[in-house]
C-alpha positions in Angstrom: -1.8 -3.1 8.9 -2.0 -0.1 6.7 -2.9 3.7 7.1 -2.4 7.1 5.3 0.5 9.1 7.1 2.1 12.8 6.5 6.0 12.2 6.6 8.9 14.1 6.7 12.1 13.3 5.9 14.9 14.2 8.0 18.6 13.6 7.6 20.1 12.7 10.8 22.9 14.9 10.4 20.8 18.2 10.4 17.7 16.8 12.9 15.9 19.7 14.7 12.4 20.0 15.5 11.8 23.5 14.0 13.8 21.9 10.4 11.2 20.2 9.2 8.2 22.5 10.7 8.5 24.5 7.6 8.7 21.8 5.0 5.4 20.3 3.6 4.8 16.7 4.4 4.5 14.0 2.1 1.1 12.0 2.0 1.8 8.2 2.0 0.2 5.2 2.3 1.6 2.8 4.7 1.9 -1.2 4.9 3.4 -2.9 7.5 3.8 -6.4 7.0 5.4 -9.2 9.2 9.2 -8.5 8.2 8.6 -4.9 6.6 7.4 -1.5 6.1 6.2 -0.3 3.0 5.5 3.2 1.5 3.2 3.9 -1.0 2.4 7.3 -2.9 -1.5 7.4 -3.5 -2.6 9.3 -6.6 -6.4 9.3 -7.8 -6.5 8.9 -11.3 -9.3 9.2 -14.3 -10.8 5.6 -15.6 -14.2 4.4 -16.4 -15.7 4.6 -12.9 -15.1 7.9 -12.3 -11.7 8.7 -10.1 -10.0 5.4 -9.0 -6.8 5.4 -6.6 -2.8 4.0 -8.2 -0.1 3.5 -5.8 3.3 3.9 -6.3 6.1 2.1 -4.8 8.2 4.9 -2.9 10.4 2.7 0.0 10.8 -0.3 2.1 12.5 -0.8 4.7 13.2 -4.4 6.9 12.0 -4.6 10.4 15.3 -5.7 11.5 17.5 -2.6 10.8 14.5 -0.4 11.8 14.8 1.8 14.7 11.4 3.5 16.3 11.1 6.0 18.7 8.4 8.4 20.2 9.1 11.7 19.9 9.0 14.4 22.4 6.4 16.6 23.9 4.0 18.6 21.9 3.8 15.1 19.1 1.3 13.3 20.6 0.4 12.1 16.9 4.1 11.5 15.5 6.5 9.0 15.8 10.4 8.3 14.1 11.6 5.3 12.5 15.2 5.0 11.1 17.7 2.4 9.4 19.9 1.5 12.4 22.7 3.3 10.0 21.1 5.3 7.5 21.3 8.7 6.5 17.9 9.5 7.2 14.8 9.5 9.5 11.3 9.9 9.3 8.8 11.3 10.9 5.4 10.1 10.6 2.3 11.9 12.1 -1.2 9.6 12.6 -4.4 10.9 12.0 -5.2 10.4 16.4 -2.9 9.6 19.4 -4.3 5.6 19.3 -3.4 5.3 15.7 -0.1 6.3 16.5 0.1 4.3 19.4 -1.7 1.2 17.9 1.1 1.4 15.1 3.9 2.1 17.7 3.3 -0.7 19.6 2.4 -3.0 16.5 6.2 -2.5 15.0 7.7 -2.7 18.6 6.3 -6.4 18.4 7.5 -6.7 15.1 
């Protein structure tokens, strides 16, 4: 699968709702393969065709030390996946609820 996402990034340590309200999200594109995740940074570019999209290689993370989990009440489009023990989390916000939950349950199998 793959699909454009706003992320934030949260540190674990300092994780409140309102903390990353205020901060602008980053606009990735995401792949989700059988044993990963992958983020991409999509940035449209000049060539001979007019405007053409490049990807960069942001992060990756493996299934198997992934943690996902919906979040509360009023993020009906965002979800969190973590490393089991790293420092950070992130939030990701789909475009509709079924997106969201179409990718939820798609890395739950997983």
């Amino acid at each position: 699968m793959h699909g454009s996402f706003n992320i934030w990034t949260v540190h674990k340590d300092r994780y409140k709702m309102k903390d990353f309200i205020r901060f602008k999200p980053s606009q990735r594109q995401i792949y989700l393969f059988e044993r990963g995740i992958v983020f991409c940074k999509i940035r449209m570019e000049p060539s001979d065709q007019g405007l053409t999209p490049h990807y960069s290689f942001k992060k990756s993370m493996k299934l198997v030390t992934l943690s996902i989990r919906q979040l509360g009440r009023g993020s009906s489009r965002k979800f969190e996946i973590a490393h089991r023990n790293g420092p950070e989390k992130y939030i990701l916000q789909a475009a509709s609820k079924e997106i969201r939950d179409c990718w939820f349950s798609e890395i739950s199998k997983l």
